[in-house]
C-alpha positions in Angstrom: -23.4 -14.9 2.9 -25.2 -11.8 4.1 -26.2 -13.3 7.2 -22.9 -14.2 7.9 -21.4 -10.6 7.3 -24.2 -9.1 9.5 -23.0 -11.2 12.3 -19.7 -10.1 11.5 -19.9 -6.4 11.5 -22.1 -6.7 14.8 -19.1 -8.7 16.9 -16.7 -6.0 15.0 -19.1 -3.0 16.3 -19.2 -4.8 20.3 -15.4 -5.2 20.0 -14.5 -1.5 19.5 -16.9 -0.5 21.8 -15.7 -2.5 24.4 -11.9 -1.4 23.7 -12.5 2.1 24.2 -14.9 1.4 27.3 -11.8 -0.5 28.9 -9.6 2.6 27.4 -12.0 5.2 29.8 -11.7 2.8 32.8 -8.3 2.4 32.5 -7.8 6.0 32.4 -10.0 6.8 35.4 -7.9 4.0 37.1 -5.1 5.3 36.5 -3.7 2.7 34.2 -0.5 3.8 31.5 -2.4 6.7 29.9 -2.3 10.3 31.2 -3.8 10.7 34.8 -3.3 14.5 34.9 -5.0 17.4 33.2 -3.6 20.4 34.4 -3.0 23.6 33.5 -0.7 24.4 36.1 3.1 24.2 34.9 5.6 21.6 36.2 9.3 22.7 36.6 12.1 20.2 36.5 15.4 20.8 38.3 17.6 18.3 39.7 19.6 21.0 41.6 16.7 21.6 43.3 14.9 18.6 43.7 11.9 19.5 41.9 10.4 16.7 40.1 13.9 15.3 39.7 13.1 11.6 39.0 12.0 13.2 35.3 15.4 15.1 34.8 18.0 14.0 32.8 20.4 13.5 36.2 17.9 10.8 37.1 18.6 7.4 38.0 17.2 5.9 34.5 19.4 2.8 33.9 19.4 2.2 30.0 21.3 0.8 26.5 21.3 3.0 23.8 20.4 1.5 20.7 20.1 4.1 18.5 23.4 3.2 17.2 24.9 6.7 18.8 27.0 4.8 21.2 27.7 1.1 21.4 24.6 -0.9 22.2 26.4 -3.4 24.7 27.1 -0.6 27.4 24.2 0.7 30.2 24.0 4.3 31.7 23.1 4.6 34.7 21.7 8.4 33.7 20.7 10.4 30.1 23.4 12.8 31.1 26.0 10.4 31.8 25.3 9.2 27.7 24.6 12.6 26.3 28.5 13.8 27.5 30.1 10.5 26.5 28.6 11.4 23.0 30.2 14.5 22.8 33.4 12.3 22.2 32.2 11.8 18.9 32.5 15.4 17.9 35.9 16.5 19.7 39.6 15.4 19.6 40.5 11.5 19.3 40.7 10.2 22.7 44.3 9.9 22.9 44.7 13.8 23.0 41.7 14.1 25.9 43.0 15.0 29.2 43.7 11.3 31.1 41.0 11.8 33.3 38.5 11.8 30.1 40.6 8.8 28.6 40.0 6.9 31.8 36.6 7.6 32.8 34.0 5.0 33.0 31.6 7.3 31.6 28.5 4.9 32.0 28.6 4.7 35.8 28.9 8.0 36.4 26.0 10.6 38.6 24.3 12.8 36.1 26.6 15.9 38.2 29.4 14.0 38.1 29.3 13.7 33.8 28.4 17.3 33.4 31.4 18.2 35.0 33.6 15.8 33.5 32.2 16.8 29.9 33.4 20.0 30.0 36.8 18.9 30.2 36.6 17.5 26.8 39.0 18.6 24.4 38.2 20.0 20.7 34.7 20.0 20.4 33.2 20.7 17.4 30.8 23.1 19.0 28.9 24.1 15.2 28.5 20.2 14.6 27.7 19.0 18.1 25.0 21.5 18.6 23.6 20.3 15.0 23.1 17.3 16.2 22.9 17.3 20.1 18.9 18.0 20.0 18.5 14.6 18.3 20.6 12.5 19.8 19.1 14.0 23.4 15.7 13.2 22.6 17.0 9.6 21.9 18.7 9.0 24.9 15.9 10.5 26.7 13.3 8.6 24.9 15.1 5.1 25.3 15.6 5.6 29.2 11.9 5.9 29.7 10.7 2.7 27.1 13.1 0.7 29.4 12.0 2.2 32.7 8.3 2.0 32.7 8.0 3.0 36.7 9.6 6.4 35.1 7.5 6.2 32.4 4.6 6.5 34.3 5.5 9.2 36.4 5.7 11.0 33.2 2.8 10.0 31.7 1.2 11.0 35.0 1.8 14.7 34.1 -1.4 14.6 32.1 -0.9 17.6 29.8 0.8 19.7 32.0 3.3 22.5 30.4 6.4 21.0 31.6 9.2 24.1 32.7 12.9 23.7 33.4 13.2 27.6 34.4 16.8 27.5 36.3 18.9 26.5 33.3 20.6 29.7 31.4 21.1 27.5 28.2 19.3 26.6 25.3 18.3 23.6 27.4 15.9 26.4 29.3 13.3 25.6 26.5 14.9 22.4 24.6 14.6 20.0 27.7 10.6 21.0 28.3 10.4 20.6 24.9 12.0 17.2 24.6 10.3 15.8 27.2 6.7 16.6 26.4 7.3 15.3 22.8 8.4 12.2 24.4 5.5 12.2 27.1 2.8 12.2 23.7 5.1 9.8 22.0 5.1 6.9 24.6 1.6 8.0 25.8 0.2 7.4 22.1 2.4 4.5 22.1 0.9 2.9 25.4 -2.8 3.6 24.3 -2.3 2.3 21.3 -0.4 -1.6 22.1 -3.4 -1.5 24.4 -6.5 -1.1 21.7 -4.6 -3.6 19.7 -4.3 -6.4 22.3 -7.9 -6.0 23.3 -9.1 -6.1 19.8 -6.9 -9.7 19.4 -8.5 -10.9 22.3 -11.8 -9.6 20.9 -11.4 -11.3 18.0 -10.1 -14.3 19.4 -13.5 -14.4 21.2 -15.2 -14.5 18.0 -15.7 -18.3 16.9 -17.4 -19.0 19.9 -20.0 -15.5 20.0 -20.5 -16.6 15.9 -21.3 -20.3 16.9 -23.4 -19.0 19.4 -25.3 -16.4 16.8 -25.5 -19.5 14.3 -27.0 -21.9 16.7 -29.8 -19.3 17.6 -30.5 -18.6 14.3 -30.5 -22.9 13.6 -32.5 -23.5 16.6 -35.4 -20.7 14.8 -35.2 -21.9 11.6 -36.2 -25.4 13.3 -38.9 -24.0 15.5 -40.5 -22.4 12.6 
């Protein structure tokens, strides 16, 4: 009945109002939104140590399940999975050098995988660099949704421009690119699993605020 719909749209009106209050206070807590709004650029470089933990050399332990590279096996690094990929574009593995055919790819240091990728044998350099944007951004996305302490310290570059001004490849402007896309991806992600679990638990709240609005409205009807 109409009374009945009033009551509703009024716990439906306190429970978004309350999701966004906690959203704010969560914020200025410094919960799993963005803490930082800056307009001063942040440059990551691993051989440098600046702001390393959010470079792809990073200890980020992680299973790709993008279906890229079998699901079962963890990296220890992005890099280490990005140059074991590159096997999929380049010569069978029984004509790589024995040092590729032997390496134990997911254990390796970030440094340690750069230098052994180059080593590979027949890349398909017009095929690989089709696809090598994509298949970065999922390995780089998947090692932060497992690794929420990294997570965080990205999300805690607020909306900073993010730099990577040492590299001399295409990587100079890819990997700031990347890596803000993925900041605003997980960030809307975060902000989002958190309205909906407050709105469940507002609603699960609700039988006992309509009882109460019911037995109000009972306890006037009597009076009058």
């Amino acid at each position: 009945n109409g009374r009945d719909l009033l009551t509703q749209d009024k716990i439906d009106i306190e429970a978004r109002a309350t999701i966004v209050a906690l959203l704010q206070i969560d914020a200025m807590q410094g919960g799993t939104v963005p803490t930082q709004q800056s307009s001063e650029p942040i440059n990551i470089y691993a051989g440098t140590n600046e702001n390393a933990e959010l470079s792809n050399f990073a200890n980020r332990p992680f299973k790709p399940d993008g279906g890229i590279l079998p699901y079962n096996t963890i990296y220890n690094n992005v890099e280490s999975a990005f140059q074991r990929a590159k096997l999929l574009f380049a010569d069978s593995i029984t004509k790589q050098p024995l040092i590729i055919q032997n390496a134990n790819w997911s254990n390796l240091t970030g440094s340690q995988a750069k230098t052994l990728g180059r080593k590979i044998k027949g890349l398909r350099v017009k095929e690989w660099d089709e696809e090598s944007s994509d298949i970065i951004k999922e390995f780089i996305l998947e090692s932060f949704e497992q690794n929420p302490d990294a997570l965080q310290k990205l999300l805690d570059t607020g909306n900073a421009v993010l730099t990577h001004t040492q590299d001399k490849t295409k990587y100079r402007e890819l990997f700031p690119k990347i890596l803000m896309e993925v900041r605003e991806e997980l960030g809307g992600f975060e902000q989002e699993q958190m309205m909906i679990e407050e709105e469940m638990r507002a609603r699960e709240s609700q039988p006992t605020q309509q009882t109460s609005e019911v037995e109000s409205l009972e306890m006037e009807g009597a009076a009058q």
